[in-house]
C-alpha positions as CSV (number, residue, x, y, z in Angstrom):
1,X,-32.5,25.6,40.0
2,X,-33.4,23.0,42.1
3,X,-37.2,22.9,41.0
4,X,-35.6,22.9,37.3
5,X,-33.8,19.8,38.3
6,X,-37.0,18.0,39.5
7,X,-39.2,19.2,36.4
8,X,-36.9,17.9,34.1
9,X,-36.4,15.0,35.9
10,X,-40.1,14.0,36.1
11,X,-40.5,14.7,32.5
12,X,-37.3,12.5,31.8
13,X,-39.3,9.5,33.7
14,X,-42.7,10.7,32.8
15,X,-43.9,11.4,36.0
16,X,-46.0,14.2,37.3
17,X,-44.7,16.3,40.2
18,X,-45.4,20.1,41.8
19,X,-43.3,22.1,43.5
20,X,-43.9,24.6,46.4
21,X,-41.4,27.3,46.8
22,X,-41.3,29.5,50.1
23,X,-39.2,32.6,49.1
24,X,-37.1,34.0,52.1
25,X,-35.0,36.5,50.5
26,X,-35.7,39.7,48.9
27,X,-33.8,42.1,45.8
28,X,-36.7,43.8,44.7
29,X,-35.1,46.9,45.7
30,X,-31.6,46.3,44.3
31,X,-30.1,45.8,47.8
32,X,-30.1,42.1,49.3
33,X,-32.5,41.6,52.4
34,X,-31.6,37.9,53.4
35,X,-34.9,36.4,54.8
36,X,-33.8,32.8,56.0
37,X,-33.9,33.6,59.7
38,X,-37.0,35.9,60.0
39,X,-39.9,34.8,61.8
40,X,-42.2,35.7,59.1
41,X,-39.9,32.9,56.9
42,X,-40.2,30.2,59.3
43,X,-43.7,30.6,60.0
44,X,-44.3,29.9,56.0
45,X,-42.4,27.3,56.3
46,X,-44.1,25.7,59.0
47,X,-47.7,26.3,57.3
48,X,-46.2,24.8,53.9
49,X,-44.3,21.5,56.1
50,X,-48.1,20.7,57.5
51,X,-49.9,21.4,54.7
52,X,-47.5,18.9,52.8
53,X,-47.4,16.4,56.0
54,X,-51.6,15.4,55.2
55,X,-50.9,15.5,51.7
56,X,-51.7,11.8,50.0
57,X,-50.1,10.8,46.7
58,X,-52.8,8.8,44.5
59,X,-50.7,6.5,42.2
């Protein structure tokens, strides 16, 4: 929803923008595994925060 928001947003002001999404929780099975807290999580997160930390915006 919230990347939805942003999207339309952009297109609204006619800006460009990207979205990264790090999933954390899983239903592929029909029963709820909540991912937030696991390591595996946190350590994606932590790749995607400095990967987007050197990233430069050209205007």
């Amino acid at each position: 929803m919230e990347a939805a928001a942003l999207f339309s947003a952009s297109s609204f002001l006619g800006k460009q923008t990207a979205a990264i999404l790090v999933v954390s929780d899983e239903l592929s099975t029909m029963v709820w595994k909540p991912g937030f807290h696991s390591q595996k999580f946190r350590a994606a997160r932590s790749r995607v925060a400095e990967m987007m930390a050197g990233f430069k915006i050209d205007n």
